[in-house]
C-alpha positions as CSV (number, residue, x, y, z in Angstrom):
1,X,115.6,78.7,82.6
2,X,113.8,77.8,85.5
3,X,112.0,80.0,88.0
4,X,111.7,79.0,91.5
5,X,109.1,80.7,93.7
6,X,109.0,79.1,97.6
7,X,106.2,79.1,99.9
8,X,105.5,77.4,103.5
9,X,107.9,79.2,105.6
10,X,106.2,80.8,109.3
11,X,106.7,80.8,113.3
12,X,106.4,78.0,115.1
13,X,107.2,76.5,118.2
14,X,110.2,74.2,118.8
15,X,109.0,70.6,118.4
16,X,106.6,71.8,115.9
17,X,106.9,71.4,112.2
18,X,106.4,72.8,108.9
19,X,106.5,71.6,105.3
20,X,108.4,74.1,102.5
21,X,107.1,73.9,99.2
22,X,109.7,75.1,96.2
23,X,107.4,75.3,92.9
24,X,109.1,75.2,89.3
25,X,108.2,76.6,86.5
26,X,109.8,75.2,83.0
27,X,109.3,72.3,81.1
28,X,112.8,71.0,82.2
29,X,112.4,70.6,86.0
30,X,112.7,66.7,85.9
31,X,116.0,67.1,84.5
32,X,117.5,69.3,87.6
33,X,119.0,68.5,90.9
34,X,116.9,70.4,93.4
35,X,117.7,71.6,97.0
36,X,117.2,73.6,99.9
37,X,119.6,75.7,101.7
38,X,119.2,78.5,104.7
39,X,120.9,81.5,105.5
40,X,120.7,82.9,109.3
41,X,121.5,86.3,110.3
42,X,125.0,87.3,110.1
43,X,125.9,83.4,108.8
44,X,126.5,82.5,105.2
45,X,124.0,80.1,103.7
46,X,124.1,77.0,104.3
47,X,123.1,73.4,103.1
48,X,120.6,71.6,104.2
49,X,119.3,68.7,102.1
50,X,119.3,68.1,97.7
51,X,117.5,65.3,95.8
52,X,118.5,63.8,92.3
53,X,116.6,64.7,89.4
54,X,114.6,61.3,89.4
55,X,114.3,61.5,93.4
56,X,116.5,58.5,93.8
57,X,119.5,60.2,95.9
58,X,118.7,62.6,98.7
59,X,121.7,64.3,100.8
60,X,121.0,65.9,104.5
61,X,122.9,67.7,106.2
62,X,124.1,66.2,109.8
63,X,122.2,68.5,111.9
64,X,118.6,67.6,110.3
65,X,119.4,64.5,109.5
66,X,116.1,62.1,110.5
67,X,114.2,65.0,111.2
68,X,114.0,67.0,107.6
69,X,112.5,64.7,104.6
70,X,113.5,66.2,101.0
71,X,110.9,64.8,98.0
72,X,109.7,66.3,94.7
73,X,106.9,65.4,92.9
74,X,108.3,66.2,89.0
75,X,104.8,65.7,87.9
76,X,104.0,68.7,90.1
77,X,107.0,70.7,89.0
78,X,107.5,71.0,92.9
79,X,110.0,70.2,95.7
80,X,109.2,69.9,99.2
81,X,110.9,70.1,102.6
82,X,109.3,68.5,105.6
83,X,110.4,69.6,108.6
84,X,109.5,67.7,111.8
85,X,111.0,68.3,115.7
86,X,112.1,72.0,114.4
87,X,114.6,73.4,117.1
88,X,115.4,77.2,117.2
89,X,118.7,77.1,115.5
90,X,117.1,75.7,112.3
91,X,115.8,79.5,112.3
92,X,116.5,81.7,109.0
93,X,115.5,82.1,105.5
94,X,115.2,78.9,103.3
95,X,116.0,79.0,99.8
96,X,115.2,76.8,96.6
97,X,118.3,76.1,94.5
98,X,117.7,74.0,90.9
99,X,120.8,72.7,88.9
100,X,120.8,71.7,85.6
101,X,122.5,69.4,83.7
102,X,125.1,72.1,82.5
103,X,125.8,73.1,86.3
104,X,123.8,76.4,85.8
105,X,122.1,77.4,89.4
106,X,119.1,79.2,89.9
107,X,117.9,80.2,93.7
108,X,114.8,81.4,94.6
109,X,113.5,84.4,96.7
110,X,113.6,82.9,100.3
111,X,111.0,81.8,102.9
112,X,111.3,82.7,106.4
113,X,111.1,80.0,109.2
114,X,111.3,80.6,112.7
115,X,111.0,78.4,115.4
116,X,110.5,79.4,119.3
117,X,112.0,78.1,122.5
């Protein structure tokens, strides 16, 4: 089973941007859908963008649409999240979810972003 351990996360200022890192360990990760959700407080979490396993097809969600870029590099065992023109509601912990071929999920521990007005 994979392990996902997330990194990148920090305060910055709206307009600013940061890139998440998700990085894999396993000798499966080119086999599983990857992708990056965020809880706020007091919300559920929530989707924000997934990538196929072969990087192909890449799903955002409507409010970061154009300004969040999903890619993986499976060479790497690693998936990123680059996030441009951050406003403060895309504040809250981002998570790392894998899924493999049998639909078994695996999450990560969380990074917190927090962006400023």
């Amino acid at each position: 089973q994979v392990q996902l351990v997330e990194s990148g996360g920090g305060s910055v200022q709206a307009g600013g941007s940061l890139r998440l890192t998700c990085s894999a360990s396993g000798r499966t990760f080119s086999s599983y859908a990857m992708g990056w959700f965020r809880q706020a407080p007091g919300t559920e979490r929530e989707f924000v963008s997934s990538i196929s396993w072969d990087g192909n097809r890449t799903y955002y969600e409507d409010s970061v649409n154009g300004r969040f870029t999903i890619s993986r590099d499976n060479a790497k065992n690693t998936v990123y999240l680059q996030m441009n023109s951050l406003k403060p509601e895309d504040t809250g912990v981002y998570y790392c979810r894998a899924d493999d071929p049998y639909r078994t999920t695996t999450w990560g521990q969380g990074t917190q972003v927090t962006v400023s007005s």
